[in-house]
C-alpha positions as CSV (number, residue, x, y, z in Angstrom):
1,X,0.0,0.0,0.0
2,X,3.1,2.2,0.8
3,X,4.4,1.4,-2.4
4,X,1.1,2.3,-4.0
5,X,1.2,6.0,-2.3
6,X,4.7,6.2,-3.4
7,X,4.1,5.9,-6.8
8,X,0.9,8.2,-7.5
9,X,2.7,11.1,-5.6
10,X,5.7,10.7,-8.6
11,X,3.5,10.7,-11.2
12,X,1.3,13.5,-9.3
13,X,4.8,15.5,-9.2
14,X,6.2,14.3,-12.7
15,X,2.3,15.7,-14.4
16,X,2.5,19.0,-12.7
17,X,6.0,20.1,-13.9
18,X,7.1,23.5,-13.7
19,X,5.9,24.5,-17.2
20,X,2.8,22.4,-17.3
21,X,-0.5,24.5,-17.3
22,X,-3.7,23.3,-15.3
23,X,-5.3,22.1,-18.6
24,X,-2.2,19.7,-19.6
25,X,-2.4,18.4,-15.9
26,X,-6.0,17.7,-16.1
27,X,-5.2,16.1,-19.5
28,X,-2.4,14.1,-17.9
29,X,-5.3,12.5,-15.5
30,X,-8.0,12.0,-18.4
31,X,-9.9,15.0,-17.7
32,X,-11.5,17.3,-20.5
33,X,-10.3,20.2,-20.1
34,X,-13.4,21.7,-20.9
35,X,-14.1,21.1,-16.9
36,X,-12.3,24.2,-15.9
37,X,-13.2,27.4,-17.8
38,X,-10.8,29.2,-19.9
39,X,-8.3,31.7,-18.2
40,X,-6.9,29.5,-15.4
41,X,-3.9,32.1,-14.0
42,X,-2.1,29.2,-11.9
43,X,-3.4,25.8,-10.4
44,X,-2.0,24.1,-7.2
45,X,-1.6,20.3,-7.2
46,X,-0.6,18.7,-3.5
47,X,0.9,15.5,-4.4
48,X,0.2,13.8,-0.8
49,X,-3.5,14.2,-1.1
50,X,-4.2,15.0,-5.1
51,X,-6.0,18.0,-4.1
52,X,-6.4,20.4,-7.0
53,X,-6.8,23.9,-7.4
54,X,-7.0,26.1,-10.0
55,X,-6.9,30.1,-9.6
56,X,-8.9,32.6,-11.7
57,X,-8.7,36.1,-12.1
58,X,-12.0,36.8,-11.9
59,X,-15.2,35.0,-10.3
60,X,-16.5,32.0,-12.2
61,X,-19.9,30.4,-11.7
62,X,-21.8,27.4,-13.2
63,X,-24.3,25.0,-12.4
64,X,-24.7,21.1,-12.7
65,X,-27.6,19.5,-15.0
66,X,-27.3,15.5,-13.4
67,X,-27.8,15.1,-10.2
68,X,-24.2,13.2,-8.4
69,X,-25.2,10.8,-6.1
């Protein structure tokens, strides 16, 4: 299971590279980048937990149209 952890914090690390942009991260996962709306400014990516965040410089605001159970 350690060995597990290891390894998804490297390839967390090695897909959020210095020059990488939220969009190619979220591609590097098999995400559409059409989830995040355009004008990301930066995006944080903590390795030990995969939490994500991405900054904009404005507000953003949408709505869902399926319910998530």
């Amino acid at each position: 299971m350690l060995f597990v952890a290891f390894l998804l914090s490297i390839l967390f690390l090695s897909a959020a590279g210095a020059d990488s942009t939220a969009y190619e991260v979220l591609q590097s996962f098999d995400f559409p980048v059409g989830i995040l709306p355009k004008g990301v400014t930066h995006y944080d990516l903590d390795a030990s937990s995969g939490r994500f965040n991405a900054y904009l410089e404005g507000s953003c605001s949408f709505s869902w149209k399926v319910r998530i159970s």
